[in-house]
C-alpha positions as CSV (number, residue, x, y, z in Angstrom):
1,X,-14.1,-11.7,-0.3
2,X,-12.2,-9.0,-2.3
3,X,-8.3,-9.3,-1.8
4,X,-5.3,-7.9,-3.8
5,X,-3.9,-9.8,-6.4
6,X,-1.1,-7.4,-7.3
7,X,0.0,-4.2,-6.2
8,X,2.8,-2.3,-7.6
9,X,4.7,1.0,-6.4
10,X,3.5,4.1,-8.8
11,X,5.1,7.3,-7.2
12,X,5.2,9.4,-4.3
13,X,2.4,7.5,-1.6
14,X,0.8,5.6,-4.9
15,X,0.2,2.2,-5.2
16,X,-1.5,0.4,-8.6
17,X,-3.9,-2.4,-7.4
18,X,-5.5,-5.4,-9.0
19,X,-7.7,-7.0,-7.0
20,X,-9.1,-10.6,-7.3
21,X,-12.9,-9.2,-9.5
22,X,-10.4,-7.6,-12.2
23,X,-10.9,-4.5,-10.8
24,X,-8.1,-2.1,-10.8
25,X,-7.6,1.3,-9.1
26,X,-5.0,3.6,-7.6
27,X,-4.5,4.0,-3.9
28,X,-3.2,7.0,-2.8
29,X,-2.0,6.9,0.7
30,X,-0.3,10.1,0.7
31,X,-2.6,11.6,3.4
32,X,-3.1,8.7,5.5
33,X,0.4,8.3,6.0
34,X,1.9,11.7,6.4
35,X,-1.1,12.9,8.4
36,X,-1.2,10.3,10.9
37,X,1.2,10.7,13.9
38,X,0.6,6.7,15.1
39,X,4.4,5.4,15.4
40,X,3.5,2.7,13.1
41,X,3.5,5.2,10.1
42,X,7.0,7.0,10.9
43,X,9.0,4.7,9.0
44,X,6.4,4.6,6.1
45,X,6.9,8.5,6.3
46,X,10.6,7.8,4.1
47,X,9.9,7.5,0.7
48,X,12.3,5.0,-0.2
49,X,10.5,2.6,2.7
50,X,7.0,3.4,1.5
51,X,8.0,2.9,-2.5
52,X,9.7,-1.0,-1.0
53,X,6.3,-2.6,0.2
54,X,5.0,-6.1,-0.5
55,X,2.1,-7.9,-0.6
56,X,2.3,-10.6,2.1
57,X,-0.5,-13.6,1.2
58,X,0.4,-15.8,3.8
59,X,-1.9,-14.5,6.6
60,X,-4.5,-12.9,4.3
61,X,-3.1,-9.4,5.0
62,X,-1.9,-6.6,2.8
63,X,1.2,-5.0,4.3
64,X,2.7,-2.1,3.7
């Protein structure tokens, strides 16, 4: 199963992943957030909340 190893904040809605196959990549969530009028998204909207994310293990999740 592919999971995220490490993610790190790189800009605007960007996030730098490593995942658990070495793979790397770049997700940028820019659309999906700002787009998307679901109220679970209006605090994500703020930069300074998006940019303060974690990567939470404990229940197999990434959140955001």
């Amino acid at each position: 199963m592919l999971e995220v190893n490490q993610a790190e904040y790189a800009g605007d809605y960007k996030i730098n992943l490593l995942f658990n196959n070495g793979k790397t990549g770049t997700a940028n969530l820019e659309k999906s957030i700002c787009n998307d009028k679901q109220p679970v998204f209006l605090k994500l909207k703020e930069p300074h909340r998006f940019k303060n994310f974690h990567v939470d293990h404990g229940d197999r999740k990434s959140v955001v």
